[in-house]
N, C-alpha and C positions, 0 to 999 in steps of 0.2 A: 908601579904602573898607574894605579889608582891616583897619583899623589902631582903624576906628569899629566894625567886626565883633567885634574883641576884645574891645576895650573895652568893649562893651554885654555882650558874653558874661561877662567877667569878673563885675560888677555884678549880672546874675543868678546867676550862681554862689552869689554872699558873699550874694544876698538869697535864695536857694534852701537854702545851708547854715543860714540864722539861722532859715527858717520850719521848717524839718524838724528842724532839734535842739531849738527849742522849741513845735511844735505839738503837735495832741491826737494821744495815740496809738492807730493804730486797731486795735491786738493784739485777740486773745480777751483774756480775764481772766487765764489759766493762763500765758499766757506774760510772760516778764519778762524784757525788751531787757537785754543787755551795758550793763553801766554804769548803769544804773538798778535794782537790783536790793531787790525790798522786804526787809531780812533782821528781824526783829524783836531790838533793840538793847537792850532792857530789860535784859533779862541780859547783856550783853556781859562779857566775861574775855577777858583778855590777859594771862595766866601768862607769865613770861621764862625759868621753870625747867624743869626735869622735876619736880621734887618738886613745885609749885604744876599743874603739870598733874593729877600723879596724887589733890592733894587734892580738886581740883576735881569730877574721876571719881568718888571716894569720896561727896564730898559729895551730886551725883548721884545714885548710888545708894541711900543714906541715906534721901535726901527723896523718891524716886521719881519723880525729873526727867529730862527729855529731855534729849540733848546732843548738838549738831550741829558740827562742825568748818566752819568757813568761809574759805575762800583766798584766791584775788584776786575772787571773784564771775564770774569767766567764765565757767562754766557756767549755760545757758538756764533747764533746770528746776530746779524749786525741790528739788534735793538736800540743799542745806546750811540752807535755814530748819529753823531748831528751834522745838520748843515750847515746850522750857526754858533751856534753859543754850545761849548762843551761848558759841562757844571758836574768837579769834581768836587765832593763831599768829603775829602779826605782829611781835611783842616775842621772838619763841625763834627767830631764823632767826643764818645763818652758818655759814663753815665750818669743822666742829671735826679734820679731821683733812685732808690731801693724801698718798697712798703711792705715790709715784713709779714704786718697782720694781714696783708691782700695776696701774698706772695707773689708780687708783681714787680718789674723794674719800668723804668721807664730809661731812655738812651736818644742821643740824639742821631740824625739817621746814617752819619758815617763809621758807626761800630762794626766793628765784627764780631760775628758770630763769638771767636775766639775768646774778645777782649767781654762778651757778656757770659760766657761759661766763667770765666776768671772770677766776675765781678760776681755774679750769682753765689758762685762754690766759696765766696770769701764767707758769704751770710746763711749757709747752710741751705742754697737753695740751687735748683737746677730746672732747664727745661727737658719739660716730656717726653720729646719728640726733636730729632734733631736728625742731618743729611752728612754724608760720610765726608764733608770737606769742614774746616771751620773757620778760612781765609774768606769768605765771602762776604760783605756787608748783609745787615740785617734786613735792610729794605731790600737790596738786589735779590736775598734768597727769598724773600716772601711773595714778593711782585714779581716774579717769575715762574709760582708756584713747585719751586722746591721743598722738598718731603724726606721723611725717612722711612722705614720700614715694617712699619705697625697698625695692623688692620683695627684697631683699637683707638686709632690717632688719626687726625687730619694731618694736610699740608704743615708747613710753617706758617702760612698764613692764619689760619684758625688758629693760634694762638696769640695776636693781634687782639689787645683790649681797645683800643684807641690809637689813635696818629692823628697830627697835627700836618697840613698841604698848605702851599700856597699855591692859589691858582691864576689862573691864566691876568686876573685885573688886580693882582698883587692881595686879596683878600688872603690873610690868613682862615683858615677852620679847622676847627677842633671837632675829628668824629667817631664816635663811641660805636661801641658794637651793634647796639640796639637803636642807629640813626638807621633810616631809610637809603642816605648815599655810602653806607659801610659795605656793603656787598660790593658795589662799583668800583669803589677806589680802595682797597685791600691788595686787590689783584689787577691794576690797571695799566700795568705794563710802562707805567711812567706818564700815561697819556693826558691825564686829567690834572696834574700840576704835581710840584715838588716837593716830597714829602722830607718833611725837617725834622722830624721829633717821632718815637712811636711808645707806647709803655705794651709789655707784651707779658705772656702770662707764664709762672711759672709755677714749679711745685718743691717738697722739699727733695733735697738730695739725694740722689738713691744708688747704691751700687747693682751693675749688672755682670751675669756671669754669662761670656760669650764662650758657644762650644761649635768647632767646625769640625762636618763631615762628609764624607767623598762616598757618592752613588752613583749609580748609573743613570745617564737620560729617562730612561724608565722605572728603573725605581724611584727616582725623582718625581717623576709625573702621576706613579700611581699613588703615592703618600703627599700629592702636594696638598689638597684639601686638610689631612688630619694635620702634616705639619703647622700649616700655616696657620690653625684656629688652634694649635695648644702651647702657641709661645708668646709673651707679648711684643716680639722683634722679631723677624725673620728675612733674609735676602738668599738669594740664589743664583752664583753664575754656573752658565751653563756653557759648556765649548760646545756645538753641535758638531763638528767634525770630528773629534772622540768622545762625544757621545758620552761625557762626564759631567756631573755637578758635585757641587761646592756649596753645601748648604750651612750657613751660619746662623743660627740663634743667640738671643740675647734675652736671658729670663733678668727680674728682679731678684735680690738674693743678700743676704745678712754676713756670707762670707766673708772673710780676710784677705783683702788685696791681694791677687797675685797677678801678674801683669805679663804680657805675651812673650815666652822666649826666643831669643835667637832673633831680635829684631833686625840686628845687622844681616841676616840669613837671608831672611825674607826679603830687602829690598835690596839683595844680591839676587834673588828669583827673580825679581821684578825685571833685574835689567838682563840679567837674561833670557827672559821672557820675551823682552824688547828686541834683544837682538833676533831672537825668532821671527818674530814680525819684521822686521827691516826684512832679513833675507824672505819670508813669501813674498817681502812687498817687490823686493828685485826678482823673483824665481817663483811666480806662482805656481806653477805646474807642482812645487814640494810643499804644498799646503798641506796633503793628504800624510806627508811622511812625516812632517816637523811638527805637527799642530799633536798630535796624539804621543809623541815622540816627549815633548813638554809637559803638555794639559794631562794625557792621560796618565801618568806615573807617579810615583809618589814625591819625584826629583821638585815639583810646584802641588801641585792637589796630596796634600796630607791630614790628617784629623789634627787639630791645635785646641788649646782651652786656656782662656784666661780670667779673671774678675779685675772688674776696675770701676771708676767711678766713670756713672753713667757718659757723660760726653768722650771723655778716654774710650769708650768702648764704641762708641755711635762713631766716630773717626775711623777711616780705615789706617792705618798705620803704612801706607806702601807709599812707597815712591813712583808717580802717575806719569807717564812717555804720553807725549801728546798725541792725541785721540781723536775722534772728531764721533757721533755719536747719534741718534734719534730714540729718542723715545715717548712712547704711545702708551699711554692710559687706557686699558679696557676695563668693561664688566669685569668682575673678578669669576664668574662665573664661563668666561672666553676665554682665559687663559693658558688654561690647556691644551684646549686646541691649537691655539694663536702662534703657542711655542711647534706644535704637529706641524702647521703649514709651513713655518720657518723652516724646520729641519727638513725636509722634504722638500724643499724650496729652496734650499742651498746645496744639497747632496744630488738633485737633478740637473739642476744648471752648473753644479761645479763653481762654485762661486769661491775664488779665497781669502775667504773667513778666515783672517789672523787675531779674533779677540774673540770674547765673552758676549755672551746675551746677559742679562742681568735683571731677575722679577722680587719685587719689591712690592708692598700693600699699602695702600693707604684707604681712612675712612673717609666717606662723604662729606661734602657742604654744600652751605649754598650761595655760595661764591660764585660773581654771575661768570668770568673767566676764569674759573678754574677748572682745570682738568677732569677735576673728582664731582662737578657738581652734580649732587642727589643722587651717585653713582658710588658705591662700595671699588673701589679700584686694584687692578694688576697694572705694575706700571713694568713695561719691557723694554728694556733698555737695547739695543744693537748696538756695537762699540767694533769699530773699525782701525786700523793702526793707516795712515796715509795711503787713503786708499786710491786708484785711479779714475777717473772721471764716470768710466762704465762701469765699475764695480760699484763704485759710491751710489749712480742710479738703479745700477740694478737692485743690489743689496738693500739698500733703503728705499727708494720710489716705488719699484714694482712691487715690492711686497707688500709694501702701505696698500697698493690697488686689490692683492688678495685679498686683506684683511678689513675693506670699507664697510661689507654687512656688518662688523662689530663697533662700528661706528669710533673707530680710532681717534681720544683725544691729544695733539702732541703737547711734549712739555713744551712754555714758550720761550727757552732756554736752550733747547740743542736744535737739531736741523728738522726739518720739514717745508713740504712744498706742497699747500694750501694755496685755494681761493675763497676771497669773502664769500662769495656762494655756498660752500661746502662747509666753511667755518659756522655761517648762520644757523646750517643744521645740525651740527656739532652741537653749538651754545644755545639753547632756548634762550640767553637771553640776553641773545649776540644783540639783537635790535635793541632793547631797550639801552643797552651800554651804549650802543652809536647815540642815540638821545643825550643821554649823560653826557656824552666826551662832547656834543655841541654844544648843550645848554653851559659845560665851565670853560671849554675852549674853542668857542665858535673860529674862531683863525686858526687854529689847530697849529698854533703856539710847540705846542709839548709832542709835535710826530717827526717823521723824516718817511724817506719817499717810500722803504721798505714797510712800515706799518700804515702809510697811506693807503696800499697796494691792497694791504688786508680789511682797515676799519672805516671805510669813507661811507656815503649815502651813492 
């Protein structure tokens, strides 16, 4: 009986993954799923050089054209669609330089994540700090303020020694950490010109041993403080509809490799997981039956343990159903609550919530667009499975409006709906960036009409 149970379960699985990757999607219009990303290709350029970059710029200029840098497309909003000139970086990646004694590399700016784990772990060296994807270009995760897990650790950006831009009049520059325009253009969302080159910081190799374990929404919440100050990784999904977490740590550790079992298992969960969300997304009303049915059991939320070398371990290993997502930066010290209104805010309005919330740490900088600036950070992630136009606002917009006294920073990466107004409050030092982005790109060369909307005078 057991064995006919799987087997029909398997069968919907593979028939819930084929309808949900290729049914209709029931996004607003503004949003645009991972992996589907509309970019307008007409102009597409794939310079291999720096000199074919900076003609490019030039040319731009010249003809009073838009020009958008585009990476791997991982980012939700439309950042990177241009109006004129797409500039894919995919032909100028690699890395140009390894300094041992500095523990530093240098890369030029179409690598990935992936391809500088590779090159790092050849020379016994790894980064600190790293985000559960490794498909991303290295400029796209920094300038977007992508993070990982470690209240110990900044963004990906703070570990930026230097990068080399061309800007808006074809000048190359070369800016060190300790320049005055390093804050600005670290994290500038592509705006102030085209970053070709960065050397970024690393340290030696390390293995981590990741241990996951399944609590209650509330015992979650009243061990969140000790958890998160006695590991130096920590993330946490949380289903608020069963009222379960999922808390993974990642200590450092001198052990012997042992690497996550049953990986086929696991992203056999995933898509069955997936097909759960397809059917609340057709059948809301069974949110309440299916979400705890999944989440809460030990059939997906079980205790796992593995050790591996640090990036191995920073990766999630699952296979991702496309998603669409918001997440909000607070005081670390809001966080518990933040998650209180949520949950109370979805179980009143009946809202169905087919994924994960997801809280993650990062440390301060002072990075003038970044999330975390001069703010010890909870980053909360909301993650939605194709959701409907009302759900989407409700789930993300209205809550965002609960949650304004904590002064909510989004990542600038998934979905939010902000006015320069409200952003100025946010960024102390929103204004002096709009100074910056005229002083290198008075034509505003490097924007498109969606960051207009945001960084104008």
């Amino acid at each position: 009986m057991r064995g006919a149970l799987f087997l029909l379960t398997c069968l919907l699985v593979l028939l819930a993954w084929k309808l949900s990757s290729n049914g209709r999607d029931h996004s607003p219009p503004i949003i645009i799923f991972e992996g589907s990303h509309a970019f307008n290709l007409t102009n597409l350029r794939t310079p291999s050089s720096r000199e074919e970059i900076v003609d490019i710029v030039n040319e731009a200029r010249r003809n009073g054209r838009k020009l958008r840098v585009v990476g791997s497309g991982h980012s939700i909003l439309p950042l990177a669609i241009s109006e004129g000139i797409t500039l894919s970086l995919n032909k100028y990646r690699g890395v140009v330089r390894v300094d041992l004694g500095a523990k530093q590399i240098t890369v030029k700016a179409g690598a990935t994540l992936k391809e500088i784990n590779t090159a790092l772990d050849s020379h016994g060296l790894a980064l600190g700090v790293l985000s559960c994807i490794s498909w991303q270009t290295i400029v796209g995760a920094f300038m977007t303020g992508t993070h990982g897990a470690a209240i110990n650790h900044g963004n990906l950006a703070t570990l930026v020694v230097s990068l080399e831009m061309v800007t808006a009049n074809g000048e190359v520059l070369r800016i060190n950490r300790d320049d005055e325009l390093y804050n600005a253009a670290v994290m500038s969302l592509g705006m102030l010109g085209v970053i070709t080159e960065v050397t970024i910081q690393a340290e030696d190799a390390f293995t981590l041993r990741e241990e996951v374990t399944v609590l209650t929404l509330q015992e979650c919440m009243n061990q969140f403080h000790n958890m998160t100050m006695s590991h130096d990784n920590i993330k946490m999904w949380i289903d608020v509809v069963s009222n379960s977490c999922l808390v993974s740590s990642a200590d450092k550790v001198k052990d012997h490799l042992r690497p996550f079992p049953n990986l086929w298992w696991l992203n056999l969960k995933m898509h069955m997981f997936e097909m759960t969300q397809w059917i609340i997304t057709m059948f809301p009303q069974l949110t309440g039956q299916l979400m705890p049915s999944i989440i809460g059991t030990p059939l997906f939320f079980q205790p796992n343990s593995r050790v591996g070398k640090s990036y191995e371990i920073f990766n999630v290993p699952f296979y991702e159903s496309p998603q669409t997502q918001q997440e909000l930066a607070l005081d670390i010290k809001d966080c518990v609550k933040s998650v209180e209104i949520l949950h109370q805010f979805v179980h009143s309005n009946k809202i169905p919530v087919n994924s994960f919330i997801e809280l993650r740490l990062v440390n301060s900088d002072k990075i003038w667009l970044s999330p975390n600036y001069n703010r010890n950070s909870c980053h909360l992630t909301q993650i939605i499975y194709r959701p409907s136009t009302e759900t989407f606002n409700q789930y993300f917009y209205n809550y965002f409006d609960l949650i304004t006294a904590f002064h909510p920073r989004p990542h600038w990466g998934k979905n939010f709906n902000l006015t320069k107004s409200y952003l100025s409050v946010l960024y102390p030092k929103y204004e002096d960036f709009i100074v910056t982005k005229h002083h290198l790109d008075p034509s505003g060369i490097f924007t498109n009409s969606f960051l207009e909307s945001l960084f104008t005078n």
